[in-house]
N, C-alpha and C positions, 0 to 999 in steps of 0.2 A: 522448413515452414509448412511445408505439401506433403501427407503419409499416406498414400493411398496401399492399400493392404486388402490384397485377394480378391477383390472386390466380382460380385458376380450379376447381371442384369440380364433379365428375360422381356422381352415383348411375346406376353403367350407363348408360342412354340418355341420362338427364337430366340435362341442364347445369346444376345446381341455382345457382352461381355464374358469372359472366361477367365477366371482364377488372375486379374489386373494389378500388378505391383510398382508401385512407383513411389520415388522420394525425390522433391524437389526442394534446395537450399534457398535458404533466403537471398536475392538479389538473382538468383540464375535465370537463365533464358532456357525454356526446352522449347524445340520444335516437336510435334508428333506429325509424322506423317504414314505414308500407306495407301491403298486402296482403296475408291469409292467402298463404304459399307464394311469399313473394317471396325467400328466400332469408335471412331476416333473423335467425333463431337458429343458422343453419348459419354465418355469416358468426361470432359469437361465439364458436361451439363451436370457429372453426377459429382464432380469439384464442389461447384457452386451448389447443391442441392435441387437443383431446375426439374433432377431426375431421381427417383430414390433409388438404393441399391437393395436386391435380394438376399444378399450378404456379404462379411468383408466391412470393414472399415474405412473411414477417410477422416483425417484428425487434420484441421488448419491451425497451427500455431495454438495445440494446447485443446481445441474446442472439436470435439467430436460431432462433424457434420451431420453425419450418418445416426445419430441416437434419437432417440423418442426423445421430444420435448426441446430441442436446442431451437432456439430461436430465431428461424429459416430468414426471416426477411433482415437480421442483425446480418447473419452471415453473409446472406446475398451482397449487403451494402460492402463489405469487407472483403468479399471475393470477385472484381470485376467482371461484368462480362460483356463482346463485344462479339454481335451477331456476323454472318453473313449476309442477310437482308436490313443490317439497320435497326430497324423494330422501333423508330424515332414516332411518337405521339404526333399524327397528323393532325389534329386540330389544336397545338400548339404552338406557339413560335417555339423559334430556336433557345431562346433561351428561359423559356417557358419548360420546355424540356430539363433543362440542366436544371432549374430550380426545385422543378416538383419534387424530386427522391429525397433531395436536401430539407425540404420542408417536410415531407409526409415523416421519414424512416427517421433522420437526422433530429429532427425538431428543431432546428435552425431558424434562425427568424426572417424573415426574406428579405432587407438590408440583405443579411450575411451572405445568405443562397447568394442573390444576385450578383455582388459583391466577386463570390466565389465561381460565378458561374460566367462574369464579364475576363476574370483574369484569364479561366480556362480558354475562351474564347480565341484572345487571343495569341494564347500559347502555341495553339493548332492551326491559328493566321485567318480567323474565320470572326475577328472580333466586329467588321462589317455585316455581318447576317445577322446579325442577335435579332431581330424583329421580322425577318423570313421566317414565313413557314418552311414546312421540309421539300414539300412540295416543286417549291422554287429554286434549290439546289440541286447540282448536279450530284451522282453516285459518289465521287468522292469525297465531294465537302460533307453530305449527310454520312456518311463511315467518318469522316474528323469528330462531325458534330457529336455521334455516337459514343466515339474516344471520349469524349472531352465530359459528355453525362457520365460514364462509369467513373473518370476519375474527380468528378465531383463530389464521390462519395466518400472520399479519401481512403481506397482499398489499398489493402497490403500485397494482396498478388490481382493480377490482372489474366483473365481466358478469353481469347482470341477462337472465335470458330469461324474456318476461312472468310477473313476479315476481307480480302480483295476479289474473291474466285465471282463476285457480282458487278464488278468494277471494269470500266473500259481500260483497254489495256493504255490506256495514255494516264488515267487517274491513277493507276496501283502505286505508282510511285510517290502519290502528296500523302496515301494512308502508310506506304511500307514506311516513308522518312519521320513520320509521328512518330512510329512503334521504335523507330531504331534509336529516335534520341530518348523515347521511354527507359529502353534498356540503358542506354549509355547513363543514366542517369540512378539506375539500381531496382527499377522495378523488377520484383518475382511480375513471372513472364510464361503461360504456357500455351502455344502455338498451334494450333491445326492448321495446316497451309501444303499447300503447292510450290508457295515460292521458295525453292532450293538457292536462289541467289541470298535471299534473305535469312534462311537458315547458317548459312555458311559465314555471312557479315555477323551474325549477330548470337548465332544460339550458342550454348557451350555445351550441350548433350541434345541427342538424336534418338527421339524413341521411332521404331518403326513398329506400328501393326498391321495384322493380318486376322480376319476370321475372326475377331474378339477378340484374339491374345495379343499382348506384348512380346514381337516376337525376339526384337534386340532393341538394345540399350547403348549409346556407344559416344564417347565424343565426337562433336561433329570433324575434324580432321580424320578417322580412323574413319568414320562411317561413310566419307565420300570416297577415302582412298581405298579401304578395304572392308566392305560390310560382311561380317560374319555369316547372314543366312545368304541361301540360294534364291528367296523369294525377296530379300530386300536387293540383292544382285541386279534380279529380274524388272523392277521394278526403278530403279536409280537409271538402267541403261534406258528403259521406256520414258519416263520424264524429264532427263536428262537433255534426251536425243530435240523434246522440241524446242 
């Protein structure tokens, strides 16, 4: 579904990306993890088009992200994404939020939006807040809430950029259990995260980067038991340990 090929990004000096290859199948879960600054939310941002590439390719199901002219905000709707910070419309309610994309991008008529944005609600247990602002929830109902607007748009794959690492460690658990019945249910799924409990319940490949590059690629049983590089080694026994 996901062709990411070669792909190269600079911030002026810094080669924040280096020569990126990746294929993700329809229905699969990857996790990417790695080091602060290894390139690994820039790699999703440039999924979704968020971030352009300097060269290299990214094809979603047929539609070349990356080309002059495709229709950025079409794909956005089709490629979910779901922040670290949220990024929820404060002078919005809750389900004001879910409606807008639906109406603006969708053309949906808002019966339908809302409709569509009362079921999500309740899907993620949050069908009580529809009329709170964001404001009023805690971290992790607003990351449900956030869930619940991407897939209002009815996207084929969903990108997660550490979805919990803002979240009290008593919330991680009500957004990890969202994403895990996401996956059990067949969403394409690619992960930036920390949480190694959640990669190992859920993902079925294990990208590791470093430095810009993809440095291994591995199913997640072979990558906890024996990771190929000496830096993803180094790296697995340090996050592991807390």
């Amino acid at each position: 579904m996901i062709k990411i090929d070669n792909i190269d990004k600079w911030y002026d000096d810094f080669h924040v990306l280096k020569g990126c290859s990746l294929e993700v199948e329809r229905g699969e879960v990857i996790v990417i993890c790695g080091p602060s600054g290894s390139g690994k939310s820039t790699l999703i941002k440039c999924v979704n088009a968020l971030e352009p590439v300097d060269s290299g390719r990214i094809v979603v199901e047929e539609t070349d992200v990356t080309a002059r002219g495709t229709k950025l905000p079409l794909v956005r709707a089709r490629i979910g994404m779901v922040f670290q910070h949220f990024e929820l419309f404060p002078h919005k309610t809750v389900i004001e939020n879910l409606m807008m994309g639906q109406i603006k991008v969708l053309k949906r008529s808002r019966e339908a939006a809302r409709e569509k944005a009362e079921s999500l609600l309740k899907r993620v247990g949050l069908a009580d807040q529809a009329q709170k602002y964001p404001s009023a929830l805690s971290g992790g109902q607003q990351q449900r809430v956030a869930i619940a607007r991407a897939l209002a748009m009815d996207p084929i794959a969903m990108c997660f950029d550490e979805p919990t690492s803002a979240l009290d460690p008593e919330m991680i658990s009500e957004v990890l259990d969202v994403m895990v019945e996401l996956a059990k249910e067949g969403m394409t799924m690619m992960v930036v995260t920390h949480e190694m409990g959640f990669a190992r319940r859920v993902a079925r490949r294990v990208v590791f980067m470093d430095q810009g590059e993809v440095k291994e690629i591995a199913d997640t049983d072979t990558f906890f038991r024996n990771p190929e590089t000496d830096r993803a080694k180094e790296f697995l026994s340090k996050i592991l340990a807390h």
